[in-house]
C-alpha positions in Angstrom: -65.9 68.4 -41.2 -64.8 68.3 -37.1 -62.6 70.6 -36.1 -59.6 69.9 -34.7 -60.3 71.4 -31.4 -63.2 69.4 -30.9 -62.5 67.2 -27.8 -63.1 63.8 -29.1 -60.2 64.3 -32.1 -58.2 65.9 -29.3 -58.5 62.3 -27.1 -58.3 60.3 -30.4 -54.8 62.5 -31.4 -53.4 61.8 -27.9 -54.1 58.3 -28.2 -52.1 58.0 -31.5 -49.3 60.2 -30.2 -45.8 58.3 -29.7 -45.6 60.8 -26.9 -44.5 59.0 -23.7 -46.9 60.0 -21.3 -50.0 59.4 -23.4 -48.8 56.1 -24.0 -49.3 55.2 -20.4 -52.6 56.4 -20.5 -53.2 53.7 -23.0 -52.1 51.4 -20.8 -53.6 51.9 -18.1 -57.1 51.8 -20.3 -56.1 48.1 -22.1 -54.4 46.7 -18.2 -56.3 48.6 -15.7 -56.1 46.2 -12.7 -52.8 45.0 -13.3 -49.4 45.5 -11.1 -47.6 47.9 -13.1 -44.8 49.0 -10.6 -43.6 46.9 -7.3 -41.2 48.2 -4.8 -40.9 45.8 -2.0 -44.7 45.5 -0.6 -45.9 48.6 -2.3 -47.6 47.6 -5.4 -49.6 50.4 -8.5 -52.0 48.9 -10.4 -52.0 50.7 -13.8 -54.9 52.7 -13.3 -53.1 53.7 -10.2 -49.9 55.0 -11.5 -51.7 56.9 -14.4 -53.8 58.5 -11.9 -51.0 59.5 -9.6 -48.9 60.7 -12.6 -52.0 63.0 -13.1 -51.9 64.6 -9.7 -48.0 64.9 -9.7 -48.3 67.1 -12.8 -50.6 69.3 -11.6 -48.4 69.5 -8.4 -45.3 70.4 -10.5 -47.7 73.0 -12.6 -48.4 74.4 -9.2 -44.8 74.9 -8.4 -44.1 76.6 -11.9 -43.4 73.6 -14.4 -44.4 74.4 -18.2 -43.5 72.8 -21.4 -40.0 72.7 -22.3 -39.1 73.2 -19.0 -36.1 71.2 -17.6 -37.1 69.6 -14.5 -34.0 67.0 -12.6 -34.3 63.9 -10.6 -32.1 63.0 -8.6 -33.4 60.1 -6.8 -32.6 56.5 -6.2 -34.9 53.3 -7.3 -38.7 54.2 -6.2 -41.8 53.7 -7.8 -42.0 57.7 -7.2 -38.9 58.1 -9.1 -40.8 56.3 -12.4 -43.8 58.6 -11.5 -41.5 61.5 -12.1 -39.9 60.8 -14.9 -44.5 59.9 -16.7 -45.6 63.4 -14.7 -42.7 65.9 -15.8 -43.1 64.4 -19.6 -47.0 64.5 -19.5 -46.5 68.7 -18.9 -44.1 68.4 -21.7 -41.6 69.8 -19.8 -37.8 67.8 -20.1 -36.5 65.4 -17.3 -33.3 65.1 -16.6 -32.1 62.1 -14.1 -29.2 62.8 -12.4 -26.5 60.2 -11.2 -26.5 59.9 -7.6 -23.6 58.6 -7.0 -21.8 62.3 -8.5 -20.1 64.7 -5.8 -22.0 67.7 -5.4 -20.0 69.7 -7.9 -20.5 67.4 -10.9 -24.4 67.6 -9.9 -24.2 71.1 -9.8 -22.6 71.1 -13.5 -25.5 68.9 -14.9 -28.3 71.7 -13.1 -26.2 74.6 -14.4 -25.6 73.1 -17.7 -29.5 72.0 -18.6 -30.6 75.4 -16.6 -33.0 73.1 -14.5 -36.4 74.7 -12.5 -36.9 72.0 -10.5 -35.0 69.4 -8.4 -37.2 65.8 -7.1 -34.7 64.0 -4.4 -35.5 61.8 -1.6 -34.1 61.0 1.3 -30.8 59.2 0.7 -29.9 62.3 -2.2 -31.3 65.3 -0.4 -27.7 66.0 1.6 -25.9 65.5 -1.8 -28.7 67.8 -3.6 -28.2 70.7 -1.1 -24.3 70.9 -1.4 -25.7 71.4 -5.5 -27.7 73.8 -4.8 -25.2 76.2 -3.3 -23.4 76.1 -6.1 -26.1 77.1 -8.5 -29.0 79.5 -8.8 -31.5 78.4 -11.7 -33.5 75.4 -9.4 -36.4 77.7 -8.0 -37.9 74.9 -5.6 -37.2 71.4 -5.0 -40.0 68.6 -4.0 -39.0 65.4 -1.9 -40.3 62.3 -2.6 -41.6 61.2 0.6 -44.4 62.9 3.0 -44.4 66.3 1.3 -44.1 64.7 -2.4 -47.6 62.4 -1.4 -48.6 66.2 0.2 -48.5 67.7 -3.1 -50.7 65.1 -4.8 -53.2 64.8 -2.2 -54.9 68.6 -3.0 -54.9 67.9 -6.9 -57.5 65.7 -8.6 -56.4 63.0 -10.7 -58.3 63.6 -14.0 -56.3 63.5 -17.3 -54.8 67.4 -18.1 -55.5 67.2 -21.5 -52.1 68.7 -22.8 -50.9 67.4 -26.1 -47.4 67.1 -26.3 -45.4 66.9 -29.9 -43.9 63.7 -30.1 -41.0 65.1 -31.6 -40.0 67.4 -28.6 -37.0 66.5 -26.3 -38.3 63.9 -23.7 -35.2 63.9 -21.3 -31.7 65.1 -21.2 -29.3 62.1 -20.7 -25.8 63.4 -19.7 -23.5 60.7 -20.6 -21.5 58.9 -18.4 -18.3 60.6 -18.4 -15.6 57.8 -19.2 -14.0 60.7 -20.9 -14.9 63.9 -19.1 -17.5 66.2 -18.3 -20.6 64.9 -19.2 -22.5 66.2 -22.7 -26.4 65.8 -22.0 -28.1 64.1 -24.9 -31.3 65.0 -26.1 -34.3 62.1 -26.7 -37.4 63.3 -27.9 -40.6 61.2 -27.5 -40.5 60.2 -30.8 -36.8 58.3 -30.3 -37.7 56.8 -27.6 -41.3 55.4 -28.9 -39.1 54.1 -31.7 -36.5 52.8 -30.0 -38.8 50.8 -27.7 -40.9 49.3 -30.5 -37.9 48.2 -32.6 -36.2 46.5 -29.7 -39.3 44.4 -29.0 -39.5 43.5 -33.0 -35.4 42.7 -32.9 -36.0 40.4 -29.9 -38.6 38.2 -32.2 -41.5 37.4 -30.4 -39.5 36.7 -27.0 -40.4 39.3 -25.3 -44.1 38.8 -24.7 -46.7 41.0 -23.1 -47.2 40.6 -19.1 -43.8 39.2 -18.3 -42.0 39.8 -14.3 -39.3 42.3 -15.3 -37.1 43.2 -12.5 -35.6 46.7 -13.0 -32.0 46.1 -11.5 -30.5 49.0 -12.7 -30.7 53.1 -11.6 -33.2 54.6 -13.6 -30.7 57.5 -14.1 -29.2 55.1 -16.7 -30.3 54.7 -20.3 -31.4 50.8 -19.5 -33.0 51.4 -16.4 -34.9 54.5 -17.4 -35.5 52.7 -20.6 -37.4 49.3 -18.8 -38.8 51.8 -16.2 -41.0 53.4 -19.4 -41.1 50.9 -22.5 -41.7 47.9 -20.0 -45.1 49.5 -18.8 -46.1 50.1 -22.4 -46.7 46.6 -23.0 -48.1 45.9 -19.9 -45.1 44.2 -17.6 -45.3 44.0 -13.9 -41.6 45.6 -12.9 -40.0 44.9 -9.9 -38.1 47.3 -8.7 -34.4 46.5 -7.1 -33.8 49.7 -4.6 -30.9 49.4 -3.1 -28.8 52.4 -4.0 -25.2 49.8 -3.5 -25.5 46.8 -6.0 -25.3 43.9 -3.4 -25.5 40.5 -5.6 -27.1 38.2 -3.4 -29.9 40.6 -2.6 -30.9 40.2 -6.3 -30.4 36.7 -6.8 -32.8 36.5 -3.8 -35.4 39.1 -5.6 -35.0 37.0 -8.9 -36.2 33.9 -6.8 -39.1 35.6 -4.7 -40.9 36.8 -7.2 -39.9 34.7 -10.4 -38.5 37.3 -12.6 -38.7 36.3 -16.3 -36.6 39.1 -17.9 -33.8 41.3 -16.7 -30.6 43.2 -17.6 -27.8 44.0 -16.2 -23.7 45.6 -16.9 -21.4 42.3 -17.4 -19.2 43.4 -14.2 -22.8 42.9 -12.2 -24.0 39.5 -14.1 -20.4 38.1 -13.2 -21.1 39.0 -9.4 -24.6 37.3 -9.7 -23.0 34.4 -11.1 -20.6 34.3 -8.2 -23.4 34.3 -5.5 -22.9 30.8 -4.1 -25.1 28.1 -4.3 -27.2 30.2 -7.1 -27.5 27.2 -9.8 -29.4 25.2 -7.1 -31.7 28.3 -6.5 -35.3 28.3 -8.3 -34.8 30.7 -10.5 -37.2 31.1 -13.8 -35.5 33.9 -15.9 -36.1 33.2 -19.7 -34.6 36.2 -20.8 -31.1 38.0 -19.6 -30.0 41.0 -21.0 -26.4 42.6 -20.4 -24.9 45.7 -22.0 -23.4 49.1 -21.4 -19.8 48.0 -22.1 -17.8 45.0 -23.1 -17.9 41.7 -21.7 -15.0 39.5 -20.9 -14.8 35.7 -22.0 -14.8 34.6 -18.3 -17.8 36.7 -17.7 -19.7 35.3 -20.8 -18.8 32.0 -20.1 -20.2 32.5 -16.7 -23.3 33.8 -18.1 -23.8 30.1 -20.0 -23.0 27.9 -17.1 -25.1 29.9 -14.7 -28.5 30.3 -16.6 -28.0 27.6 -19.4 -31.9 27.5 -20.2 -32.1 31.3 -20.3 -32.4 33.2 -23.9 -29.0 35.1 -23.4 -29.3 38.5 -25.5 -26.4 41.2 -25.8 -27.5 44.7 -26.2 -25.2 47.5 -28.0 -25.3 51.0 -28.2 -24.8 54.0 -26.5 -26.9 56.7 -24.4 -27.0 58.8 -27.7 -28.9 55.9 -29.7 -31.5 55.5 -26.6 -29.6 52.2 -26.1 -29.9 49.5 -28.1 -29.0 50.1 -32.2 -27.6 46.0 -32.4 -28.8 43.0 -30.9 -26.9 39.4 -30.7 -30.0 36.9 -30.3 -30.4 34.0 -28.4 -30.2 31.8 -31.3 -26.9 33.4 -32.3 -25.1 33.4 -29.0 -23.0 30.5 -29.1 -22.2 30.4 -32.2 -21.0 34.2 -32.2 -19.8 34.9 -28.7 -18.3 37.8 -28.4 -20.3 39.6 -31.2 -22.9 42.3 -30.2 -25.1 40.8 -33.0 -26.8 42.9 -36.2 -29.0 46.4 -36.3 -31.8 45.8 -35.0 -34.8 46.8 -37.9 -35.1 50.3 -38.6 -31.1 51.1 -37.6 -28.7 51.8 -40.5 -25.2 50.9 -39.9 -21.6 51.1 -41.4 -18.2 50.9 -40.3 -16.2 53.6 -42.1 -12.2 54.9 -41.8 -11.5 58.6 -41.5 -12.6 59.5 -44.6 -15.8 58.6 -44.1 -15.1 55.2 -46.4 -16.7 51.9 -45.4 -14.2 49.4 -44.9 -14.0 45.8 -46.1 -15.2 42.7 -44.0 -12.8 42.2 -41.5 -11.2 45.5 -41.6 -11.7 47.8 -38.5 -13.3 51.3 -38.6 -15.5 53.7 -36.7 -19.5 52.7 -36.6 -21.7 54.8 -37.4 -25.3 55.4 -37.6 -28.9 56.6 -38.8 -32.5 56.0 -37.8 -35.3 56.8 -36.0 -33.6 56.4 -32.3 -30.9 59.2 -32.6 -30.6 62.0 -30.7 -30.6 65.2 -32.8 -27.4 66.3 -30.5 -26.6 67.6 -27.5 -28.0 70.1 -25.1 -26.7 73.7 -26.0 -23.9 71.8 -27.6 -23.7 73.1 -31.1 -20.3 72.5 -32.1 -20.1 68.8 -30.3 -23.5 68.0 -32.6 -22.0 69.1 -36.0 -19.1 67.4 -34.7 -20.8 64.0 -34.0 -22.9 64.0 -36.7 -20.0 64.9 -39.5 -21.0 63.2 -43.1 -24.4 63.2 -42.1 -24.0 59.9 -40.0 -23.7 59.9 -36.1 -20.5 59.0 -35.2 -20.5 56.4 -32.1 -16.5 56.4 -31.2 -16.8 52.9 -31.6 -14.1 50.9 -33.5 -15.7 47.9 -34.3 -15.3 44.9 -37.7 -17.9 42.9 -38.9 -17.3 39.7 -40.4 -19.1 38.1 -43.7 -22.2 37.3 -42.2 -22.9 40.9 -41.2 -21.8 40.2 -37.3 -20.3 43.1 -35.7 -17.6 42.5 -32.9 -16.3 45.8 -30.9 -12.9 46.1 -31.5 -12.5 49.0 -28.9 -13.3 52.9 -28.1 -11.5 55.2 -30.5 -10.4 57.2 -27.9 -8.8 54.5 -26.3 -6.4 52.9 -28.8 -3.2 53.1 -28.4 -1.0 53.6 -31.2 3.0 52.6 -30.5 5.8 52.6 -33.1 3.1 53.1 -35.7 1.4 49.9 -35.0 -2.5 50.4 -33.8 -2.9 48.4 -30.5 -6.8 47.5 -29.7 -6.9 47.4 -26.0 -10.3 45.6 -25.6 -8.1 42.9 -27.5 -5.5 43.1 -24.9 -7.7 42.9 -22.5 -9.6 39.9 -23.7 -6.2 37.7 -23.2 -5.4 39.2 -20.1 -8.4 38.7 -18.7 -8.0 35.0 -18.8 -5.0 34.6 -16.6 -6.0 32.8 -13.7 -5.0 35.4 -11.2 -6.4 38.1 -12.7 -9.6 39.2 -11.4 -10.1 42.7 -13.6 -8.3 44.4 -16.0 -7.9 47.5 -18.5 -5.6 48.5 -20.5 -4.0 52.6 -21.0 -1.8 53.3 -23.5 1.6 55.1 -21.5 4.7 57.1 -23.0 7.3 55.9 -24.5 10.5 57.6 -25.1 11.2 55.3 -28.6 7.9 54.4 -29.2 5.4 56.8 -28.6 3.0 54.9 -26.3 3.3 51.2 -24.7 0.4 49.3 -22.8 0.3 49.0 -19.4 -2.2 46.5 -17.5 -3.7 48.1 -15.0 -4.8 44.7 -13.1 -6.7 43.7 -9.7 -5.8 40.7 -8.3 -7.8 36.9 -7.5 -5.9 36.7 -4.7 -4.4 39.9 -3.4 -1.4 37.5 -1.3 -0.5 36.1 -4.5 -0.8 39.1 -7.1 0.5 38.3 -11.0 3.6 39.6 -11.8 4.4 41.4 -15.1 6.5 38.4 -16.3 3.2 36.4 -15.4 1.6 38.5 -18.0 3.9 38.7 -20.7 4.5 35.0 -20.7 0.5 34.2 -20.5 0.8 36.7 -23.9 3.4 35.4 -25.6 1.7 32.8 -27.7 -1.8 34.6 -27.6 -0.6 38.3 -28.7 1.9 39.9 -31.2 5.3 41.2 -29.2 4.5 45.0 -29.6 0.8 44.4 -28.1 2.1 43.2 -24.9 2.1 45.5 -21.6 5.6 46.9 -20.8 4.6 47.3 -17.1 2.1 45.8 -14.9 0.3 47.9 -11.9 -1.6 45.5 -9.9 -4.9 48.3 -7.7 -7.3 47.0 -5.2 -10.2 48.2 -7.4 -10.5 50.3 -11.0 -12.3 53.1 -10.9 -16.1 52.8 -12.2 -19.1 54.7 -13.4 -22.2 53.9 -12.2 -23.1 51.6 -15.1 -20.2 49.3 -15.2 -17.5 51.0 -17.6 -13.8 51.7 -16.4 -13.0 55.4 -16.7 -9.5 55.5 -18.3 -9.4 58.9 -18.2 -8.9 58.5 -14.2 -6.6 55.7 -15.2 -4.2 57.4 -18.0 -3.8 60.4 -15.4 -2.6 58.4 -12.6 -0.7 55.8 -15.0 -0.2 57.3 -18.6 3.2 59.1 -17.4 
């Protein structure tokens, strides 16, 4: 018999492990010489990056890092930032990626909340980082990615460390986005995120061969970018990485040309601005496969989508931050036929769509969607209550109001949080949306549920305008609703706002919104 701490199982264990970080080092043995990460003229070969990732773990052991340590990145787009993310997870230690486009405070909260050792910035972050730091006293040292993060490299050799990490520790602390709140940081362990990359690939049947162009057009502080930044590399993609800290439309469609992406995603509020980038149907653009998720899209926006890339397998991804991302998938094949659906689970994933009591609900019928499966987050980060909470009936509970029609389809109906309900009627805003969305001069649009002296709550549309000279009216509105939407649905009062306000991945916070308009 060979005992287990004989080094030959050891490598053979690793090798098997869904763990993240050894599943680069597979890699980088079956696609040595290929590109693996491009930023600009920089390019890391696979046997490259795995080497680097070595050094840059022995650099953050140096500096204290150990298993189950919480280490934070806070760092735009670099092919450093994905070096991180492989180096902190082959220690074992946690990341945590940060949204850079917080205040100080809100970063602070994340550091203070995940009791982080560690803080990697660069150069556009580090004034935001140290306004952080005075706030909190858990980050010990902080390493800048730049001259003094090559520094730490250079003196450590580049030979694998050996450390076996169980797949079914936490991987990263995701702090949601926030739409409602302070942020919750959801746990991923190696294990979800393994899963959750190999069952997207099955759900996309076949179309998402080995060795494609993948541009990474998203911050990697986000589920989807952190998510292509990782599974991409598994199978051996070349990703090109989009650095710009400001989305800027034209600079991608010009990326997407230059080095012939083949597969990309991005929020719907960003695929409408690429689709508005003039002269981009005449451009020579290849992209087989598009991608867009995060939150809903609008009919204009989808119908956009199909003009714009008409050759391009159009996929729409569902989920949430808590369900490493995708837990549904509308196919190519499906997507005329079922626009406006987010598809069916993907394999693995089950679904149901329940009411309070925890009852499914007819075809048709609306109720909350819930989950189980392998790519679940076994709750939140020193959270206790808010897990039980979530995961009530022994299902995770999305917030989701969604219907599925007789084919198994699922169409988001709306958050729960967000409907409105107004003289005992239930009022779906997304649906609201939806209608207003299509009149012609409005350009965006959400909806908040307001008092109401009689009725409880109303809807107001909280509108920006095509043409700020020529800005819709509320009659405009009501009228453009009258034969689309039952009376009580339609807004009482209309605010037409230069901009509404954003996360970082596309989705309107109405929590801003109901403060400054719910009365």
């Amino acid at each position: 018999m060979i005992a287990a701490s004989h080094p030959d199982v050891a490598a053979a264990t690793a090798a098997g492990s869904m763990a993240l970080a050894n599943q680069l080092a597979r890699a980088a043995r079956i696609f040595p010489d290929r590109v693996a990460l491009q930023l600009d003229e920089c390019r890391r070969t696979y046997t490259e990056l795995d080497r680097r990732v070595n050094r840059l773990a022995r650099a953050l052991r140096e500096r204290g890092v150990h298993a189950g340590d919480r280490v934070a990145v806070l760092a735009t787009n670099h092919i450093e930032t994905a070096e991180a993310f492989y180096a902190i997870l082959r220690l074992g230690a946690i990341a945590v990626p940060i949204n850079f486009r917080l205040v100080a405070s809100e970063v602070a909260y994340i550091l203070h909340d995940c009791t982080a050792c560690l803080l990697i910035v660069d150069d556009l972050t580090a004034p935001l980082a140290d306004a952080a730091l005075s706030e909190v006293d858990c980050v010990r040292s902080t390493l800048r990615i730049g001259p003094e993060f090559e520094a730490a490299m250079a003196v450590e050799p580049d030979d694998s460390l050996d450390i076996v990490v169980p797949e079914q520790d936490p991987a990263f602390i995701m702090y949601t986005s926030g739409t409602t709140g302070r942020p919750k940081g959801a746990v991923l362990t190696h294990r979800n995120l393994y899963m959750a990359l190999m069952l997207q690939r099955i759900a996309a049947g076949g179309k998402c061969p080995d060795g494609e162009v993948v541009l990474l057009g998203v911050p990697m502080f986000h589920i989807a970018g952190m998510g292509t930044a990782l599974g991409r590399l598994l199978g051996g993609d070349r990703i090109v990485i989009y650095s710009g800290a400001a989305f800027d439309p034209a600079a991608v469609v010009d990326l997407l040309e230059r080095e012939q992406v083949t597969h990309t995603f991005f929020v719907p509020s960003q695929w409408q601005a690429i689709c508005a980038v003039p002269g981009i149907k005449q451009r020579n653009l290849v992209l087989s496969n598009i991608t867009w998720g995060a939150s809903p899209a609008s009919p204009s926006t989808l119908q956009a989508l199909a003009d714009t890339f008409p050759a391009a397998a159009a996929f729409t991804a569902f989920g949430q931050t808590e369900t490493c991302a995708t837990v549904c998938l509308l196919r190519a094949e499906d997507a005329v036929r079922k626009r406006g659906s987010v598809g069916t689970p993907i394999p693995g994933i089950e679904v149901r769509i329940v009411d309070d009591e925890m009852r499914d609900v007819k075809p048709g019928e609306v109720g909350e969607i819930v989950y189980r499966g392998p790519v679940i987050t076994p709750g939140y980060w020193g959270r206790p209550e808010a897990t039980a909470e979530a995961f009530a009936g022994g299902w995770f509970h999305s917030g989701d109001l969604c219907r599925a029609d007789e084919d198994g389809f699922i169409w988001v109906v709306d958050r729960k949080k967000d409907m409105i309900i107004s003289g005992g009627e239930n009022i779906y805003c997304a649906e609201v949306e939806a209608v207003i969305d299509s009149h012609p001069k409005v350009g965006d649009v959400a909806v908040i549920g307001a008092r109401h002296e009689k009725w409880v709550q109303t809807p107001v549309a909280v509108v920006t305008a095509v043409d700020p000279a020529d800005p819709p009216t509320l009659d405009d509105v009501v009228e453009h609703c009258r034969d689309r939407l039952a009376s009580f649905k339609k807004p009482t009062a209309l605010i037409v706002v230069d901009s509404l306000p954003r996360t970082a991945t596309g989705k309107v916070q109405k929590f801003e919104l109901r403060k400054r308009y719910g009365g």
